[in-house]
Each structure stands twice: as C-alpha cells, then as structure tokens.
N, C-alpha and C positions, 0 to 999 in steps of 0.2 A: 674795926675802925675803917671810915674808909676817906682815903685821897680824893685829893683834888680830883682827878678825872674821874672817881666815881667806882675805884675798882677793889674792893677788901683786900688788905696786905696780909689777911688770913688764904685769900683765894689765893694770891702772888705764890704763895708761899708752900701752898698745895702744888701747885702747879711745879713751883720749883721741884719739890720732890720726886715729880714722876715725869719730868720734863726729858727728852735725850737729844731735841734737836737744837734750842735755841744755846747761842755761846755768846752772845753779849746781852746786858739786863744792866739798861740805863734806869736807874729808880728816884733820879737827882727830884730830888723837896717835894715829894708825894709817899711816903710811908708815913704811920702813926705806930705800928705794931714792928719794932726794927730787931725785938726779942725773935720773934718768929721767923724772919728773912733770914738771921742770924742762925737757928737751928735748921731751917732749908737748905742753907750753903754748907753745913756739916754735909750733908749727904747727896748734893747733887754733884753730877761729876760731870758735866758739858759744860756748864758757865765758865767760861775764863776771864771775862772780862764784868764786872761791877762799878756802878757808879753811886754810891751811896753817899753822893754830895749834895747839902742843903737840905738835909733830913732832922738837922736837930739832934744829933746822935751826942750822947751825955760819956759821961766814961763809963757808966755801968752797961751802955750798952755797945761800945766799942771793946770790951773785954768781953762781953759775947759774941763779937766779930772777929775778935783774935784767936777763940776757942775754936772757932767754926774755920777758920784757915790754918789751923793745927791741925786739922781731920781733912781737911778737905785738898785734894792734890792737882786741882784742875784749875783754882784761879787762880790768875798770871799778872791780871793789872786791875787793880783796886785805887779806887777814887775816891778819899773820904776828908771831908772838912774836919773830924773832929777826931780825937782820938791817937794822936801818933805814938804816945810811950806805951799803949795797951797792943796797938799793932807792932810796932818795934819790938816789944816782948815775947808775941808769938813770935817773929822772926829769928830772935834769937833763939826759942826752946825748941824748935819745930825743924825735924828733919824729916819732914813732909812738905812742908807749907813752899809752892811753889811761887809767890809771887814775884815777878819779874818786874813790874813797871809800878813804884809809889809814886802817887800825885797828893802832897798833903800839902799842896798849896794854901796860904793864907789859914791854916790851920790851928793856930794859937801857941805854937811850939815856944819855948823858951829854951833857956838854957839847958835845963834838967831834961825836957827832950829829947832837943840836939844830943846829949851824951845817953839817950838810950839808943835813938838813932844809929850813933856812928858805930856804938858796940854792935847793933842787928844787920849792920850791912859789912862790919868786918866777920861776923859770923857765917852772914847766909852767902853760898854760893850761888843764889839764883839772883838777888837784885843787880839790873842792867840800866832800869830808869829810875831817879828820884828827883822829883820837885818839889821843893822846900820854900820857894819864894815866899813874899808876903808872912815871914815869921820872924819874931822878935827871939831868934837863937843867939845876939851879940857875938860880939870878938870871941871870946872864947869856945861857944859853941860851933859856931861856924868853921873855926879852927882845927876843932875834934874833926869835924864832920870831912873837913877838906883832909887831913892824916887820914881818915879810914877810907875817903874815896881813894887816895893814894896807896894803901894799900891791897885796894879790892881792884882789881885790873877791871872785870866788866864793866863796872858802873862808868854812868854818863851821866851829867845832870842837864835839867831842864833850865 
C-alpha cells in the first residue's frame, strides 16, 4: 500500500527491522498497512519515539500495537488517536513495555477507558506523561484517572 508521500508501509517496515540508527518515526496519517509497522516495532529496538496519529488505526489494529510494546523495550513515547483500552492493556500485562510519555489526545476515550486507563498507569511504573484531553471520560472517569495519578507519584499530565 502506499502513503501519501509515495513510500510502501511494507518498505517502512522493512527498514524498521533492520534499522539501528533512527529513534523517532513520525508516521502521523500516511500508513495503509498498520498490521505490518505493528510487527516491525515487535523487534526494532532504537525507535523510542512513534507517532501513529491520524492513521485510521481500528481496534484490531491498535491490539496489534499493544502486542508489539509487550515485546518491544525501547519505545518510551507513543502518539496514537485511536486505541486507548488496547494500549492501556498492554500496559498493564507487560513487565517490558517501557512507555513513558501517552498522548491519547482527543482519542474517543470514554468512560470504560478512563478505567482501563487508570488501572495501566497505577500498574505501570514507567508512565510520567499522559494526555487525555479532548475525551468524553465524564465525572466518574476522570475521577478514577485523577485517584490513580494520585497514587502513581511520576505521572504528570498534559
């Protein structure tokens, strides 16, 4: 399939695997193939930084983004529109998954989010950033979320 600028998300993805120097891979709303970036970030270990905002990313394929930062111990700040209870989930199972900075801004979260959320950031010892804005988490969600930043000393929110 190929993006907007013309470049196969089969080739991105190649590249990703045998990649050792690049550490940030802005991909914001140019992939078609998000299955495949998804099994490249299982095994690349320099990227720490992803931006997989404005891609279109469905829940089937945002739990094979959650699968791929289960395995994967190198990225730290993850940018993603869609997907929060599939990433929150890795974060909770995953005594790997190093990411430090979530931006799920404007992200569709609701309530049932929010409380997977707040469970994955009272679990994970690594989350320091999270941006929630622009999500319909209501009173009670928001609630959970503010107890578990209070419990999690690192976290800071956006």
């Amino acid at each position: 399939h190929k993006n907007r600028a013309g470049i196969r998300a089969d080739e991105i993805a190649v590249a990703l695997e045998k990649n050792s120097n690049v550490t940030t891979l802005n991909l914001r709303g140019t992939l078609k193939n998000k299955v495949r970036i998804a099994v490249a970030m299982e095994t690349n270990s320099t990227v720490t930084t992803f931006n997989l905002r404005g891609n279109g990313i469905d829940s089937h394929g945002a739990e094979q983004i959650a699968v791929a930062l289960e395995k994967n111990s190198a990225v730290t700040i993850l940018d993603l529109a869609h997907g929060a209870e599939q990433i929150a989930v890795a974060l909770e199972r995953s005594g790997t998954c190093t990411v430090s900075g979530l931006n799920l801004y404007n992200n569709s979260t609701g309530a049932q989010g929010a409380e997977r959320i707040a469970v994955a950031v009272e679990k994970s010892r690594t989350v320091t950033q999270l941006d929630l804005g622009s999500n319909a988490t209501g009173t009670p969600g928001t609630e959970r979320i503010a107890g578990a930043l209070s419990r999690h000393s690192n976290c800071g929110t956006a």
